[in-house]
C-alpha positions as CSV (number, residue, x, y, z in Angstrom):
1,X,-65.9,-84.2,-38.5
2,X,-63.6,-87.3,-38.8
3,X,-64.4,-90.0,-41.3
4,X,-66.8,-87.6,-42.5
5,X,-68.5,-88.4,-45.9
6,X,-70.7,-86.0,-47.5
7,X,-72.9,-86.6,-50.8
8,X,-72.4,-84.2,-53.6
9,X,-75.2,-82.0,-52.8
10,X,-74.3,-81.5,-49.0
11,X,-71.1,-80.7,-50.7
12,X,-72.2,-78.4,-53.4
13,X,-74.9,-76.6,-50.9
14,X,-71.5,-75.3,-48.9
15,X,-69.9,-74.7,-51.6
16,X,-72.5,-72.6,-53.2
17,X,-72.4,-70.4,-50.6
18,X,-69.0,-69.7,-50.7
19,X,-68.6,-69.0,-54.2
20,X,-66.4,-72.1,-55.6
21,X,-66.9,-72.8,-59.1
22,X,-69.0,-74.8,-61.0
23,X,-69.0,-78.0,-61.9
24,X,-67.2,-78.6,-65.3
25,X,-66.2,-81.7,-67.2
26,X,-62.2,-81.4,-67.1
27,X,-60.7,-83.5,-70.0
28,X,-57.0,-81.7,-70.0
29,X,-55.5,-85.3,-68.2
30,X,-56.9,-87.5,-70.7
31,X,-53.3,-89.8,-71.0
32,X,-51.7,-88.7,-68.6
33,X,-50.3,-90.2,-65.3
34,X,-49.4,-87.8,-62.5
35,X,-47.1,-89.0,-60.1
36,X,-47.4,-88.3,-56.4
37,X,-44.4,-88.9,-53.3
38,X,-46.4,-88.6,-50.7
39,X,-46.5,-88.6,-47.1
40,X,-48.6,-91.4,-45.0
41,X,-52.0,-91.7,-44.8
42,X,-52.1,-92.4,-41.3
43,X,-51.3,-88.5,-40.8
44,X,-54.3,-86.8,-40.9
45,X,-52.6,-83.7,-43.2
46,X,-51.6,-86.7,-45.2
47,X,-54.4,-88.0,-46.2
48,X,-55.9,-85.0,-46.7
49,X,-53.6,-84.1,-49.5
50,X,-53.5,-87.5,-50.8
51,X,-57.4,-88.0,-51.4
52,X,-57.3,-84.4,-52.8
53,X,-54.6,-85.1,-55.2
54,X,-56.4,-88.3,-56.2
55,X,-59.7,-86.3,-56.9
56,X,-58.2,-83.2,-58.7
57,X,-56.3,-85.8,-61.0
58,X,-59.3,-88.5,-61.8
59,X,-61.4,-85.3,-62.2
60,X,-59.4,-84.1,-65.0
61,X,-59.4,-87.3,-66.9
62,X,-55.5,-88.3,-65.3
63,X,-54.9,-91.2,-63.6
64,X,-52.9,-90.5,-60.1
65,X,-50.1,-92.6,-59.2
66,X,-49.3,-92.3,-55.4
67,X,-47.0,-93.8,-53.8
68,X,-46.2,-92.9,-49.6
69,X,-43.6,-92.4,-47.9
70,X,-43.3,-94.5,-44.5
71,X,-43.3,-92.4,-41.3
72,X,-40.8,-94.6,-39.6
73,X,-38.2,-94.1,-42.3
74,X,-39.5,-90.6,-43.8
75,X,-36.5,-89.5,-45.8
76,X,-35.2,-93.0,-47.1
77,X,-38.8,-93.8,-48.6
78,X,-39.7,-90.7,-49.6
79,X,-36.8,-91.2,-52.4
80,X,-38.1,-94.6,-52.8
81,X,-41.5,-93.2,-53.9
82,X,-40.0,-90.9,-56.1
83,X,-38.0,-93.0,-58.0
84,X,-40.7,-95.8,-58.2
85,X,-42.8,-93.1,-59.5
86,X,-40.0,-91.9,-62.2
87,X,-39.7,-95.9,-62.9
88,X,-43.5,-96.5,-64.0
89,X,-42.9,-93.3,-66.1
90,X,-45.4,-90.6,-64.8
91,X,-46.0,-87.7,-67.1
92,X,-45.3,-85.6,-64.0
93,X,-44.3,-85.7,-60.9
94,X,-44.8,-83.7,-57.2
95,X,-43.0,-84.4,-54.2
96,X,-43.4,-83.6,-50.5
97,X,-39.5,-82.9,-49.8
98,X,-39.5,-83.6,-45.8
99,X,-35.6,-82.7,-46.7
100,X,-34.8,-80.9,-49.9
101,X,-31.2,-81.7,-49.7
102,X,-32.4,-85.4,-49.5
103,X,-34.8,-84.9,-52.2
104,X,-32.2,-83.3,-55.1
105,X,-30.7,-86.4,-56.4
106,X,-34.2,-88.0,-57.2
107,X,-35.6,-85.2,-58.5
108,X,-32.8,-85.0,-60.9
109,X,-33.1,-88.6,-61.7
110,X,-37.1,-87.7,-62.8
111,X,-35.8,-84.6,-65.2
112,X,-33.3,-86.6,-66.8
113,X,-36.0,-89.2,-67.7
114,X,-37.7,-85.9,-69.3
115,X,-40.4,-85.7,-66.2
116,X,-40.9,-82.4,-65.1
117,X,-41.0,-81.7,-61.1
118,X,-43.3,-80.1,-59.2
119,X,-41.9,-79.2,-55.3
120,X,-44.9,-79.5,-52.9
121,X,-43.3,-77.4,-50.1
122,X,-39.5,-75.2,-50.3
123,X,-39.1,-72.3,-50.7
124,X,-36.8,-72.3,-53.6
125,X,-35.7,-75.7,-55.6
126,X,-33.5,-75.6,-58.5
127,X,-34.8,-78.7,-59.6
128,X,-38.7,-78.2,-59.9
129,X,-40.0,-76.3,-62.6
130,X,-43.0,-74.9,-60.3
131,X,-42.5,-74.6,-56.6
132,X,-45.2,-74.3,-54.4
133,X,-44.2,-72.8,-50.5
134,X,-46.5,-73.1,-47.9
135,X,-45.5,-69.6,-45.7
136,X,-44.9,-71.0,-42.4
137,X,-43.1,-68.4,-41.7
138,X,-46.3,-66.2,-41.6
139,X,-48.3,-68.3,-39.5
140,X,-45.4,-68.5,-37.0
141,X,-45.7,-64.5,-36.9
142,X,-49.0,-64.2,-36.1
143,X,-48.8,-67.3,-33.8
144,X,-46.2,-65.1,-31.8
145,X,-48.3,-62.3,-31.9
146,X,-51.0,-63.8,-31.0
147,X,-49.5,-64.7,-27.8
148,X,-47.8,-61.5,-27.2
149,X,-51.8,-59.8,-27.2
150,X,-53.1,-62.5,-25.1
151,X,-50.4,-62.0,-22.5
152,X,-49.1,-58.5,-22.3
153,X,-47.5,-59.8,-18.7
154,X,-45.4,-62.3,-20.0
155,X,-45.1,-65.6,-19.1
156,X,-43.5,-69.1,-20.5
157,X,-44.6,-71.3,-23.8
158,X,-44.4,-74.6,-24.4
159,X,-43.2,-75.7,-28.5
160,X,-44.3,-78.6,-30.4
161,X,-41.7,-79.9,-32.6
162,X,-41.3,-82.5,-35.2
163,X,-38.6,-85.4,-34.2
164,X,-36.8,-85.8,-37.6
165,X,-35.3,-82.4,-39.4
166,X,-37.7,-81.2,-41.7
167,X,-35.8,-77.6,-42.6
168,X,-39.5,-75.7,-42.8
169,X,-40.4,-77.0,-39.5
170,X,-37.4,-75.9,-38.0
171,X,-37.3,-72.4,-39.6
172,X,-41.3,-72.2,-38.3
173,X,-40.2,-72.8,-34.9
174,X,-37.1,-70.0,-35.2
175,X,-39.4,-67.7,-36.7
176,X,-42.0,-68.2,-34.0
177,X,-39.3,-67.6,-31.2
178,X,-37.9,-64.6,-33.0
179,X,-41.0,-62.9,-33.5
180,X,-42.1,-63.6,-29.6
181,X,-39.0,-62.2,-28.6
182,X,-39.9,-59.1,-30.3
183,X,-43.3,-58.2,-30.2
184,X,-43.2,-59.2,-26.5
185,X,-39.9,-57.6,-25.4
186,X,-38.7,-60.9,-23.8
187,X,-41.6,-61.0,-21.5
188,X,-42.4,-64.6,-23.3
189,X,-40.6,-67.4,-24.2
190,X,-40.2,-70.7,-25.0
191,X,-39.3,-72.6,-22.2
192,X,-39.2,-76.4,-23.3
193,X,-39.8,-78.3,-26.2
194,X,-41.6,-81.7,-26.9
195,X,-40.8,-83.8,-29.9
196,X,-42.4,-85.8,-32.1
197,X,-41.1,-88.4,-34.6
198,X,-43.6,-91.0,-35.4
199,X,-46.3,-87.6,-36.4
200,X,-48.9,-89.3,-34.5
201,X,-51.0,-88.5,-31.0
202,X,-49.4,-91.3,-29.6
203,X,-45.7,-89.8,-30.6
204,X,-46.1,-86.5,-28.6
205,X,-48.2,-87.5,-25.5
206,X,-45.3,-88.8,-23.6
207,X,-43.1,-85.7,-24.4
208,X,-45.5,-83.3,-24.2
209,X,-46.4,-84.2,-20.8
210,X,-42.8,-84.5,-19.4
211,X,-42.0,-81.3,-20.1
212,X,-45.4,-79.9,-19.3
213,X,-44.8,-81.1,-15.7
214,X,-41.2,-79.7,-15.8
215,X,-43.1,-76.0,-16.4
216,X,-46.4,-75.8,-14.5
217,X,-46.9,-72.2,-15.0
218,X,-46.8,-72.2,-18.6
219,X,-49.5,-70.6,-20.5
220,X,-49.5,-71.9,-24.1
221,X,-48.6,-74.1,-26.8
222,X,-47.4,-73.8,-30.0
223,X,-47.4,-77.1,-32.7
224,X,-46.1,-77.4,-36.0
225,X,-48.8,-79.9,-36.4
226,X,-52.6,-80.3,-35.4
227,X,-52.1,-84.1,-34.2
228,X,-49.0,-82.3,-32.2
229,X,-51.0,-80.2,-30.8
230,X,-54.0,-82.7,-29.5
231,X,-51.3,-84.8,-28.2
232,X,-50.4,-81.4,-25.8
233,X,-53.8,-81.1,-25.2
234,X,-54.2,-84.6,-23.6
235,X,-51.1,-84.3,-21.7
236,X,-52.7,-81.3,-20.3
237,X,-55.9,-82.9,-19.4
238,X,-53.3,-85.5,-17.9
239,X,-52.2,-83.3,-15.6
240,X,-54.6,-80.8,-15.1
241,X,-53.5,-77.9,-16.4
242,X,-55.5,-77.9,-19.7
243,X,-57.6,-74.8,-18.3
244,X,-54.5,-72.3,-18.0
245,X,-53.3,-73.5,-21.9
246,X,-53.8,-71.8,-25.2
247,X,-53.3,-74.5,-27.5
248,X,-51.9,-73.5,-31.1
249,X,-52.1,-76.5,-34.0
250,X,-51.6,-76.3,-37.6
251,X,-52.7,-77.1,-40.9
252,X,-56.4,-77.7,-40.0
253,X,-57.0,-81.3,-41.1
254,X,-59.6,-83.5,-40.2
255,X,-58.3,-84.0,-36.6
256,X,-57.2,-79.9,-36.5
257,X,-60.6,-79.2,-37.4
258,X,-62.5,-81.6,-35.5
259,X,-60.0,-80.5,-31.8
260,X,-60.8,-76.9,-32.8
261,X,-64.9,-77.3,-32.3
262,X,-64.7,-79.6,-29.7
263,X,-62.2,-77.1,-27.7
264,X,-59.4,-79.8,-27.4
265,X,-57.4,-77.1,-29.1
266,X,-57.9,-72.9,-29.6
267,X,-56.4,-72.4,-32.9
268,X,-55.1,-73.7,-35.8
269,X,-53.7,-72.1,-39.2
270,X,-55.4,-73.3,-41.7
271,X,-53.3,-74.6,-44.6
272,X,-55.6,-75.6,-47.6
273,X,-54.1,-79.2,-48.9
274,X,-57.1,-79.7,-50.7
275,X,-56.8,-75.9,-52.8
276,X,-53.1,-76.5,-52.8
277,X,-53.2,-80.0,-54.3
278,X,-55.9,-79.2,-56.8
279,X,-53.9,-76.2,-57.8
280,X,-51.0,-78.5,-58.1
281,X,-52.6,-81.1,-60.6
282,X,-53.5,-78.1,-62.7
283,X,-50.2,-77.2,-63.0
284,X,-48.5,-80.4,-63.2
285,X,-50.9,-81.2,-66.3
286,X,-49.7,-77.9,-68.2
287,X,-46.2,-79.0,-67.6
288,X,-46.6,-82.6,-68.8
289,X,-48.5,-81.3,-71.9
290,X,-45.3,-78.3,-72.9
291,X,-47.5,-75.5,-71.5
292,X,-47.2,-72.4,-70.1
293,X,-47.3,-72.9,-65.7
294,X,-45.7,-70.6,-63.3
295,X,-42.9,-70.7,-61.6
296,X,-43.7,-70.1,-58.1
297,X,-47.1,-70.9,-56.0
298,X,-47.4,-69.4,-52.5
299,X,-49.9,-70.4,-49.7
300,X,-51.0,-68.2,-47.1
301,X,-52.2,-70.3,-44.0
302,X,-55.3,-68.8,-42.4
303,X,-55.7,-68.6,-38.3
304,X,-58.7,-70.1,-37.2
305,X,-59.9,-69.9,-33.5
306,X,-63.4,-71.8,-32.3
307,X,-65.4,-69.1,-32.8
308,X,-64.5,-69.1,-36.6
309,X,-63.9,-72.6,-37.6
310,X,-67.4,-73.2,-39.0
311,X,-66.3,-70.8,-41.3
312,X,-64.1,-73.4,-42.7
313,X,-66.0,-76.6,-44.8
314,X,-64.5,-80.0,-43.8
315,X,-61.8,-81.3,-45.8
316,X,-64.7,-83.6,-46.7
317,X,-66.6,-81.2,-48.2
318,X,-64.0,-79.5,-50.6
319,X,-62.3,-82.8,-51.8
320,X,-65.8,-83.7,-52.8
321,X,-66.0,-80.8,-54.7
322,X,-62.7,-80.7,-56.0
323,X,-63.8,-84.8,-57.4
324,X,-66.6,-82.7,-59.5
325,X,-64.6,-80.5,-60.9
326,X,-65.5,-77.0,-59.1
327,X,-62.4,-74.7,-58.7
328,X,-62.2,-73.5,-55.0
329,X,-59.7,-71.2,-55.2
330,X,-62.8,-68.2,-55.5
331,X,-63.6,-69.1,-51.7
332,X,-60.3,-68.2,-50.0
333,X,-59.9,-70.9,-48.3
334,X,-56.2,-71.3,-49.5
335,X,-55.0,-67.7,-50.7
336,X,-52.9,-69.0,-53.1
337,X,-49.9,-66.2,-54.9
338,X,-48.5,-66.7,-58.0
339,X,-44.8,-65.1,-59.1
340,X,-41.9,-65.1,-60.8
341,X,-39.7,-65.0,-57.9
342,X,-40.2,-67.1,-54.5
343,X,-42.1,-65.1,-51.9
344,X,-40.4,-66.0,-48.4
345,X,-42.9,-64.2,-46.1
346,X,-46.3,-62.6,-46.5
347,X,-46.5,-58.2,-46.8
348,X,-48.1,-56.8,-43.6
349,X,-51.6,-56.6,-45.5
350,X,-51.7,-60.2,-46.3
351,X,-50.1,-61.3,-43.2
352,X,-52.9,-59.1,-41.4
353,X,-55.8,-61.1,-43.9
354,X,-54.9,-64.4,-42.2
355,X,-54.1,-63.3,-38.5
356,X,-55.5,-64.7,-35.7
357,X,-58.9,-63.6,-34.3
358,X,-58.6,-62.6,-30.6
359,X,-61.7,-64.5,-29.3
């Protein structure tokens, strides 16, 4: 599955059979530059979002302007991008925040200039006029009680973090331990954490394995990423204990994907970047042209284990179609809600649509 490439008729065979739309000319960019602050390619989720931003915005006639965000120094060039993209004078503009605190004052620099924001991931910003919020807080629920059916008898996890303070992260891993606490009645916890700051393999091997060692009995891990999660998995291979491990990743990129059928991992929560992003160009053109776009967009991540990730197309296979214009959002890959008010966590009838299968 990695460095896949897939001709238009692989793509449009899968696609078919999952009921995207059909290719359609798009002309509603024609003019206009869409701005992009963006995080690294090197990240697997990255580029995922960054090639699908690219193809929703060339297939509507617009030409995308991205500029990324360095993973060394994420928050500092982050507002770089932002403002480089407010100096060339984008039509629009969409962010990944990392920080929203950190992300206000450029933000505000872009409306001043008369761009209108689009927030790629908060829950809330007063400075976007369309939000989209990715629920996390969802996916950590079901994580938790995923773990809490698998183990009825208890027993100690292991969490994957991120190494610089991305507030969603952090709020995914509370949630996660939270929820464990409760729908296991303190039977499981979370008995060490490994970081991650350069959001690579190589970042979380070392940690992961350190405190692997320091709790041999454990029984899982959680990550807020899927390269996170590989990186446990290897550590685990390291010191033979990968056998006794359930392995939770997220976001279901290339590499997600890709650990998931090979076993290197045994789930993921898929987060639909490429649904997400085209949904975002959509919206971002409206609001560059004075029209009507709504004020909130939630994403519902969907669990996948390895007995159901062929049902999910690579992220080859929908940017492809997203690059000829077919609207996947009638697949459900991404269940996307739109509302007037920001949604901060799924009902129990969506949250139960994209639980976790117990394989």
């Amino acid at each position: 599955m990695l460095n896949e490439t897939v001709s238009a008729d692989e793509a449009d065979a899968v696609l078919d059979e999952l009921g995207a739309g059909p290719a359609e000319k798009c002309t509603s960019g024609e003019g206009l530059t869409l701005g992009y602050a963006a995080v690294w390619s090197s990240n697997a989720g990255g580029k995922a979002g960054n090639d699908a931003f690219r193809a929703a915005a060339e297939a509507c006639g617009a030409t995308p302007l991205i500029v990324e965000a360095k993973a060394d120094d994420p928050l500092n060039t982050m507002i770089t991008a932002m403002d480089q993209i407010v100096a060339q004078q984008a039509d629009a503009v969409s962010f990944f925040p990392l920080s929203a605190d950190v992300m206000t004052a450029p933000s505000q620099r872009a409306v001043k200039a008369g761009i209108p924001v689009v927030a790629g991931e908060i829950t809330n910003f007063d400075g976007a006029a369309t939000t989209f919020h990715q629920d996390r807080l969802t996916a950590s629920v079901n994580a938790a009680r995923l773990f809490c059916e698998k183990f009825p008898d208890g027993g100690e996890l292991i969490y994957g973090a991120y190494g610089n303070p991305q507030q969603d992260l952090i709020d995914m891993q509370d949630r996660f331990e939270e929820e464990l606490d409760a729908c296991s009645d303190g039977g499981l916890s979370v008995a060490g954490t490994y970081s991650n700051k350069t959001d690579d393999i190589a970042g979380g091997l070392s940690t992961a394995q350190a405190v692997l060692q320091q709790h041999p009995d454990a029984v899982g891990v959680v990550a807020y990423s899927d390269t996170n999660a590989v990186a446990a998995s290897r550590a685990a291979d390291n010191l033979g204990m990968r056998d006794q491990l359930t392995i939770v990743g997220y976001n279901a990129d290339a590499i997600g994907l890709d650990a998931l059928a090979k076993g290197t991992i045994d789930y993921t929560f898929a987060w639909g970047l490429p649904e997400q992003q085209q949904k975002a160009v959509e919206v971002m053109i409206a609001l560059a042209k004075g029209e009507p776009a709504p004020r909130y967009v939630t994403v519902y991540p969907k669990c996948l284990s390895k007995a159901t990730v062929e049902e999910m197309p690579s992220i080859a296979v929908r940017t492809a179609g997203i690059a000829e214009g077919r609207d996947l959002e009638p697949t459900g890959i991404q269940p996307l809600v739109e509302s007037d008010e920001p949604l901060l966590e799924a009902s129990a009838e969506q949250r139960e649509a994209v639980a976790c299968p117990l394989d």
